[in-house]
Backbone as JSON, one array per atom type, in Angstrom:
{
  "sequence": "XXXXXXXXXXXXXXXXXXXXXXXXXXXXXXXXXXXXXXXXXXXXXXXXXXXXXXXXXXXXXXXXXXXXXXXXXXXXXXXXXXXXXXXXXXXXXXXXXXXXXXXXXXXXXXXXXXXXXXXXXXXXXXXXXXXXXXXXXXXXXXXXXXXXXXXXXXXXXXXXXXXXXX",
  "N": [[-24.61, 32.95, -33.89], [-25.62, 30.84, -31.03], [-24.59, 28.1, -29.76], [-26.45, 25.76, -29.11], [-26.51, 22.67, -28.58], [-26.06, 19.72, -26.56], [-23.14, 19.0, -24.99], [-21.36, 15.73, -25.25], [-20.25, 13.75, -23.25], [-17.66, 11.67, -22.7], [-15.85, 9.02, -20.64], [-12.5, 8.12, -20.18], [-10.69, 5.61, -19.96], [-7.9, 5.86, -17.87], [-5.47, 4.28, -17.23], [-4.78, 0.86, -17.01], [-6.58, -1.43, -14.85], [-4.61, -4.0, -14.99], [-1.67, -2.33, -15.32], [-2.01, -0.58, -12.78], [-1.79, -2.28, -10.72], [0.91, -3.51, -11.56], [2.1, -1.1, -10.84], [1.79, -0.67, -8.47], [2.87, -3.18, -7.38], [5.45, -2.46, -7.94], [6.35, -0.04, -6.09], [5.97, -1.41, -4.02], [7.64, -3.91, -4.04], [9.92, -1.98, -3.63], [9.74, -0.95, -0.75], [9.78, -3.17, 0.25], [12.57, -3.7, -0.41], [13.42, -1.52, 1.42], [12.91, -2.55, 3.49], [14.76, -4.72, 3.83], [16.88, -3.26, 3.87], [17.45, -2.51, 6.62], [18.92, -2.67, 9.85], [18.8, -5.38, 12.17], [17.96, -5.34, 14.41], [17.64, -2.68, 14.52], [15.34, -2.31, 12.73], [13.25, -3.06, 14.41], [13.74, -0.91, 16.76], [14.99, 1.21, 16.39], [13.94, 4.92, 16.07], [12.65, 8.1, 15.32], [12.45, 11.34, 16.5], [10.15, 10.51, 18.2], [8.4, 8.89, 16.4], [7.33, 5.6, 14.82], [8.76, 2.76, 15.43], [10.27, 1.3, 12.18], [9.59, -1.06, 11.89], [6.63, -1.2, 13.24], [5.58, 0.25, 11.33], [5.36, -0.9, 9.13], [3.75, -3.05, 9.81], [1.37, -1.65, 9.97], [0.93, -0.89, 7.18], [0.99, -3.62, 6.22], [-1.52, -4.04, 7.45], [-2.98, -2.79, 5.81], [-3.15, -3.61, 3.21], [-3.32, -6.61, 2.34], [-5.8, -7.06, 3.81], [-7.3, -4.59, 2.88], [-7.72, -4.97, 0.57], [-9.22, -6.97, 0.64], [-11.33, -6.71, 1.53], [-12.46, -5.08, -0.05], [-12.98, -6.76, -2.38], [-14.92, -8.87, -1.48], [-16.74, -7.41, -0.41], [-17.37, -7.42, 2.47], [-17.15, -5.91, 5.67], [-14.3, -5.27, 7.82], [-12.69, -5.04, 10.76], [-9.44, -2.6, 11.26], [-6.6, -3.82, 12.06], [-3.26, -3.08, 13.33], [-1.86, -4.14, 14.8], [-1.22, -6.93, 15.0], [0.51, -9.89, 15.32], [3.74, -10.26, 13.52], [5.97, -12.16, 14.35], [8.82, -11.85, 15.39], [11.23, -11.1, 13.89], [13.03, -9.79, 11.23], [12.84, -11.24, 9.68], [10.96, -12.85, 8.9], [8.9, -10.93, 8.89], [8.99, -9.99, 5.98], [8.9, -12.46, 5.58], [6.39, -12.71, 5.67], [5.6, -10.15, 4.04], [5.64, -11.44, 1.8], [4.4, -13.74, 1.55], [2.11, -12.01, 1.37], [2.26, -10.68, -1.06], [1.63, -11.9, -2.91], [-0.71, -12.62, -2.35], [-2.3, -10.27, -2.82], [-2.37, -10.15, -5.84], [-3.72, -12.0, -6.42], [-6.22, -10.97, -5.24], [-6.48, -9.3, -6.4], [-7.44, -9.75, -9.21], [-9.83, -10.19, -9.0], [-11.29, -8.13, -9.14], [-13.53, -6.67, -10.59], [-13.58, -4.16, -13.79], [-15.77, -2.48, -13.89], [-16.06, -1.57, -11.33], [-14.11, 0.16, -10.14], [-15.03, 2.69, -9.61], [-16.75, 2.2, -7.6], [-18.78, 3.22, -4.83], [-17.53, 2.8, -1.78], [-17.0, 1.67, 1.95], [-14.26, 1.09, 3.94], [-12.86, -0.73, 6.18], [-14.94, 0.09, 8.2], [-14.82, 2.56, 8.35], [-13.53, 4.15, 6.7], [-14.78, 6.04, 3.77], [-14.96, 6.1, 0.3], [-13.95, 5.86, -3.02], [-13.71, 2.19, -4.71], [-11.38, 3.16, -6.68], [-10.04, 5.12, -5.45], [-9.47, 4.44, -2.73], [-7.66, 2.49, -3.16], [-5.47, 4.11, -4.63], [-4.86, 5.48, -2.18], [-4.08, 3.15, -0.92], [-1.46, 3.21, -1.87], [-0.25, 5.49, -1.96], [-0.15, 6.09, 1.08], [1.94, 3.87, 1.4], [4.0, 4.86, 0.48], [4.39, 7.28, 1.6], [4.97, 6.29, 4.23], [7.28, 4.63, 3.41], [8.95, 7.29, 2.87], [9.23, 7.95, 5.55], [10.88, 5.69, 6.19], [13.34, 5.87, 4.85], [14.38, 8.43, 6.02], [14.68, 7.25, 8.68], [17.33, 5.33, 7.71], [19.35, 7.11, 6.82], [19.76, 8.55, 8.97], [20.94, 6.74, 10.22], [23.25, 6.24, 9.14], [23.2, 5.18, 6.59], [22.62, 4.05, 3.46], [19.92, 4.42, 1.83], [17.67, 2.29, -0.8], [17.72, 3.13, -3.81], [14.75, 5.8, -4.48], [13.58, 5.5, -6.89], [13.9, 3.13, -8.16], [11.99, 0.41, -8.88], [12.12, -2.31, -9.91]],
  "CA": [[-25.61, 32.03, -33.41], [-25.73, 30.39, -29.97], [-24.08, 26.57, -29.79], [-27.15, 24.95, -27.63], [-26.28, 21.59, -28.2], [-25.27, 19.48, -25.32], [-21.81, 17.93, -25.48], [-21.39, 14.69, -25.42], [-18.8, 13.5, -22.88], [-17.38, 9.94, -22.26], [-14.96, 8.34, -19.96], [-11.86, 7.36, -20.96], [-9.41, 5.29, -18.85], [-6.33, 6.4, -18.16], [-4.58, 3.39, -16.56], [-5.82, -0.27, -16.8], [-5.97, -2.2, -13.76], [-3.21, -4.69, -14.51], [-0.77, -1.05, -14.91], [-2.23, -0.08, -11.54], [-1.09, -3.39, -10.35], [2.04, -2.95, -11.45], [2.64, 0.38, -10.15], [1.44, -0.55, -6.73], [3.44, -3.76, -6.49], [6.2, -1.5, -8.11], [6.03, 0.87, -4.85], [6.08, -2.76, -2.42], [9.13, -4.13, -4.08], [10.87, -0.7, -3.52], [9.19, -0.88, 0.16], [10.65, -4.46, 0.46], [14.19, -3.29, -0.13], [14.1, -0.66, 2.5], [13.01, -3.34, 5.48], [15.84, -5.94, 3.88], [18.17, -2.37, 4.54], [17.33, -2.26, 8.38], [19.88, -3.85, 10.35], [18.02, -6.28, 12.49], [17.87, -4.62, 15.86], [16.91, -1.04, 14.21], [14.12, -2.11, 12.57], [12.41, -2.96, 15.55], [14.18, -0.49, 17.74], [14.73, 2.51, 15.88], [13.0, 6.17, 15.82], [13.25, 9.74, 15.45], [11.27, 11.97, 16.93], [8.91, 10.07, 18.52], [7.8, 8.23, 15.47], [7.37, 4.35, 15.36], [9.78, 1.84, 14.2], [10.04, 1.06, 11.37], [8.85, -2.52, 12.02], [5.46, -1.21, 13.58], [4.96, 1.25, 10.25], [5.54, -1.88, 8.19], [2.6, -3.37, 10.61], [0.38, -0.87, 9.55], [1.0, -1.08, 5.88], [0.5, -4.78, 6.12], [-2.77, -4.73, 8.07], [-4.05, -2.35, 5.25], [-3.16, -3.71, 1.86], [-4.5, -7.41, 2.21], [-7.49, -7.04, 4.54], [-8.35, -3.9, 2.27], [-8.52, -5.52, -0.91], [-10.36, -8.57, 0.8], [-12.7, -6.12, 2.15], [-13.1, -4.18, -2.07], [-13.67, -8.16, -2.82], [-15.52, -9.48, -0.16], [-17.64, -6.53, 0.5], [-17.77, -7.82, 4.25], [-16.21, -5.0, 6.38], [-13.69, -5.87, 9.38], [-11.77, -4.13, 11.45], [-8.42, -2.22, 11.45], [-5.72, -3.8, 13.29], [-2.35, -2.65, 12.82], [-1.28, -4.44, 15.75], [-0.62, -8.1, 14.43], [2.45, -9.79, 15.9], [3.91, -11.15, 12.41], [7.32, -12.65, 14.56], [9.99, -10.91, 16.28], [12.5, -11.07, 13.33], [12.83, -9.16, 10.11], [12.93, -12.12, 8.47], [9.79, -12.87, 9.3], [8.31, -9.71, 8.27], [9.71, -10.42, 4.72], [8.09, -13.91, 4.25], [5.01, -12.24, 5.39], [5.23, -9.38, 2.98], [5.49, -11.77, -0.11], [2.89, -13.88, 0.92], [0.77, -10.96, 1.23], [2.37, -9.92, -2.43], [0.99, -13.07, -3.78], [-2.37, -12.86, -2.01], [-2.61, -9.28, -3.68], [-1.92, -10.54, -7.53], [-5.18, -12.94, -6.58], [-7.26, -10.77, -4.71], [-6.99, -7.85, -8.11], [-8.14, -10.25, -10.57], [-11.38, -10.69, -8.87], [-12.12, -7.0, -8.93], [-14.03, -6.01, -12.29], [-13.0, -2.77, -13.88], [-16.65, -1.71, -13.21], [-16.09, -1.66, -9.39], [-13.27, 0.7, -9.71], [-15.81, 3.49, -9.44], [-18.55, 2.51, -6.97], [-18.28, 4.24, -3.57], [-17.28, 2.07, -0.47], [-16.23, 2.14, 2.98], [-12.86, 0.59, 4.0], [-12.7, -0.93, 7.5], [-16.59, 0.11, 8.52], [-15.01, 3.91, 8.41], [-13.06, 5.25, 5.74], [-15.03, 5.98, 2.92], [-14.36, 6.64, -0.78], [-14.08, 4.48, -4.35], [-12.46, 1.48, -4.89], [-10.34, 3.12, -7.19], [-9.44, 6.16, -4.67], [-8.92, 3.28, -1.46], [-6.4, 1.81, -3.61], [-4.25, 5.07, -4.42], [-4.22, 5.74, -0.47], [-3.04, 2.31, -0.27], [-0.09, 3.81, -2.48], [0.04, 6.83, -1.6], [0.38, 6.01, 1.99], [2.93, 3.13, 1.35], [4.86, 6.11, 0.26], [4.42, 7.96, 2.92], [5.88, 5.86, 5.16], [8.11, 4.69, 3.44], [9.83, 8.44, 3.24], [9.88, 7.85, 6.81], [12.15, 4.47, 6.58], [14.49, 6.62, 4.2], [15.3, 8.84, 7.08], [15.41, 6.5, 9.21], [18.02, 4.81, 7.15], [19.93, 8.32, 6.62], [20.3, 9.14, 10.43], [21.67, 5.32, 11.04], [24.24, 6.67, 8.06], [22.78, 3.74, 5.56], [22.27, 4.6, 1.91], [18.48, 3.93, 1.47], [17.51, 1.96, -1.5], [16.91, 4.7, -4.74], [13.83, 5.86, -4.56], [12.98, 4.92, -8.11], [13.84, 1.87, -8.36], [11.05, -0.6, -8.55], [12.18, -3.48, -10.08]],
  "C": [[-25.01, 31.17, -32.31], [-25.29, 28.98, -30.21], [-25.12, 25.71, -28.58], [-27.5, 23.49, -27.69], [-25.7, 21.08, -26.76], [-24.39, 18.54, -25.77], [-21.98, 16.8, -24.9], [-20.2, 14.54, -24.28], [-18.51, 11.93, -22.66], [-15.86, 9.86, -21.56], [-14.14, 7.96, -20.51], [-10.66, 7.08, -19.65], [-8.13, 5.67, -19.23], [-4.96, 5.14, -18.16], [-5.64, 2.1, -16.83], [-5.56, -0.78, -15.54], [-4.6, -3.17, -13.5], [-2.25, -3.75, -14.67], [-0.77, -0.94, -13.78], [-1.96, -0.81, -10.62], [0.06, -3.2, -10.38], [2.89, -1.57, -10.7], [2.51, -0.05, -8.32], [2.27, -2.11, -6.44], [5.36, -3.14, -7.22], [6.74, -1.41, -6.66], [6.45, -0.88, -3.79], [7.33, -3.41, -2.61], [10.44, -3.31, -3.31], [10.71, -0.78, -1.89], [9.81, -2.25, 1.01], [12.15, -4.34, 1.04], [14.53, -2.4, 0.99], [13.85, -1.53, 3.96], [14.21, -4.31, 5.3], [16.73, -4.68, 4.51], [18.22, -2.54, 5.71], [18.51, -3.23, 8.72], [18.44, -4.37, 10.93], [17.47, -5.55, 13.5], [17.17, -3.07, 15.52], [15.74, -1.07, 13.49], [13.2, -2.11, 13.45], [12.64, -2.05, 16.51], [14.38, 1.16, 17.38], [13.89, 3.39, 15.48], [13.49, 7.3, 16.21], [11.81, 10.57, 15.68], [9.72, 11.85, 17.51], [7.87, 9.1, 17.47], [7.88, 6.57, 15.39], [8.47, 3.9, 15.0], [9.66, 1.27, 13.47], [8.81, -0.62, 11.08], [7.29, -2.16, 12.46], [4.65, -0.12, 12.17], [4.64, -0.39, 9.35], [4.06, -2.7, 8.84], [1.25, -2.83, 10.04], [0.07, -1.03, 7.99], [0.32, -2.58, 5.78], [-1.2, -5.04, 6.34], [-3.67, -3.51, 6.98], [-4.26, -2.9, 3.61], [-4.16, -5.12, 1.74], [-6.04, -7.58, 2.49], [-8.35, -5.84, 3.99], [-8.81, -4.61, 1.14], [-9.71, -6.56, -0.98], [-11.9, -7.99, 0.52], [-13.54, -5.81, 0.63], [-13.5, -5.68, -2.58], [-14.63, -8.75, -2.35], [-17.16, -8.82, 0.16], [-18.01, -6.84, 1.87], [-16.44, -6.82, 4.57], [-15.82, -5.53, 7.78], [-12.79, -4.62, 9.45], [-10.35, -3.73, 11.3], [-7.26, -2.54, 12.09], [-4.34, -4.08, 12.74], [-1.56, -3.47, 13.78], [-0.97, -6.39, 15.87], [0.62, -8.09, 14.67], [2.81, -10.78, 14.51], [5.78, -11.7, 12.76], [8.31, -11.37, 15.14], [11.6, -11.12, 15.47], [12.12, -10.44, 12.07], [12.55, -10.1, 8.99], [11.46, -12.89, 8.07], [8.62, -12.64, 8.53], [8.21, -9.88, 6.83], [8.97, -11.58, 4.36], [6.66, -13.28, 4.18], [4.54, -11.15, 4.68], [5.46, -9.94, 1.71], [4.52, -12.61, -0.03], [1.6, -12.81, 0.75], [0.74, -10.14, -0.43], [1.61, -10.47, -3.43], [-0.76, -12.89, -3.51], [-2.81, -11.51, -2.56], [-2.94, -9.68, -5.11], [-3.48, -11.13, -7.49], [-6.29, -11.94, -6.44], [-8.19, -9.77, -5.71], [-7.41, -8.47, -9.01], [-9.2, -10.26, -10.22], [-11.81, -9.27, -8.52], [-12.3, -6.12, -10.38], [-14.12, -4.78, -12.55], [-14.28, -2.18, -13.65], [-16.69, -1.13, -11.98], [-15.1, -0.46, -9.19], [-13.69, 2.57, -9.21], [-16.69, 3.72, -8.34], [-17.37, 3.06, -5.31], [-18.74, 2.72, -2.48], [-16.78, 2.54, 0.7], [-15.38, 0.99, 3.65], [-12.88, 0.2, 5.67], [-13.97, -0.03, 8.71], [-16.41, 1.59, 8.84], [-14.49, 4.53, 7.1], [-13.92, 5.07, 3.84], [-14.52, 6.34, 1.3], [-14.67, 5.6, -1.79], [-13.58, 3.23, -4.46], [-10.86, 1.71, -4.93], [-9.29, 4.42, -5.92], [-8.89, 5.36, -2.92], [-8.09, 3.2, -2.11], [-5.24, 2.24, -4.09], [-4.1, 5.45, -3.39], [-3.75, 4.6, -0.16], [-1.8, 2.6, -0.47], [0.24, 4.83, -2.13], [0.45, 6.66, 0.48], [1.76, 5.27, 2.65], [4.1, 4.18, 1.22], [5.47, 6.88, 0.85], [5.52, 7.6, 4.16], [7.17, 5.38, 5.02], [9.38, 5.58, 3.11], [10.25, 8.04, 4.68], [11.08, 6.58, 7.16], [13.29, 4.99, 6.15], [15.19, 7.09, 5.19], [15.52, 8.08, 8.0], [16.83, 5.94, 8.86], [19.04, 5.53, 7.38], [20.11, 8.35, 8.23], [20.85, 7.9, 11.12], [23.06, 5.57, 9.88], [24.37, 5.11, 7.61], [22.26, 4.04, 4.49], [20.88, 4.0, 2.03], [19.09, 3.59, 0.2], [17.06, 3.63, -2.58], [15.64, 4.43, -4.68], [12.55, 5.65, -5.82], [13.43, 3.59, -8.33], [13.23, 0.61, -7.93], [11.09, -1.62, -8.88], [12.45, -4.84, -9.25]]
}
């Protein structure tokens, strides 16, 4: 005999948001340590193959983590700009990636685990979920920062381990 019930399915989270927090300021700590590695002069100055320096990747990263989350809070969409002058010293760079660590911690409490679902668009183009914006914020942090590694490696400079997020 035939089974023509219909199953039942339900949702079950995998991760809670404050984990997913963690993991993603995890990943920025780790991301931290490789701009303190730069000498001074090679962060801004160094590249291989035509690729930026490190200091203008770090640019990019910056101009997507706060002004996205504002945006997943906010729902008011603004523009993309990677091109923010945040000082002409590494050190700089550094205060302005912890206040931006801090203005993260705030901006995730005010986004209710309902939201992590609904479909948005990210800088008035890139569309997708909350929750799927906010693993390309990670997932791209990632990204690039493979590329600071080699950088690091072809200035013969031990990168930071790549697991280590504390």
């Amino acid at each position: 005999m035939e089974n023509t019930s219909k199953k039942q399915t339900t949702a079950t989270q995998v991760i809670s948001p404050e984990q997913l927090l963690q993991h993603y300021q995890g990943h920025r700590k780790l991301t931290r340590k490789v701009i303190e590695t730069f000498p001074e002069n090679d962060f801004f100055n160094h590249s291989i193959g035509g690729m930026r320096p490190f200091s203008e990747i770090t640019k990019e990263l910056l101009a997507i983590a706060v002004p996205g989350l504002t945006e997943i809070v906010s729902g008011a969409n603004g523009d993309f700009d990677e091109n923010k002058d945040y000082g002409h010293t590494k050190a700089q760079f550094l205060e302005k990636w912890d206040r931006d660590t801090e203005e993260i911690n705030k901006l995730w409490r005010q986004i209710p685990l309902e939201r992590y679902q609904e479909h948005i668009t990210l800088f008035g183009q890139y569309e997708g979920t909350v929750q799927s914006s906010i693993l390309y914020f990670i997932d791209n942090e990632i990204h690039h920062r493979g590329q600071g590694f080699v950088y690091l490696r072809a200035l013969d400079i031990e990168p930071p381990f790549f697991y280590n997020r504390d």
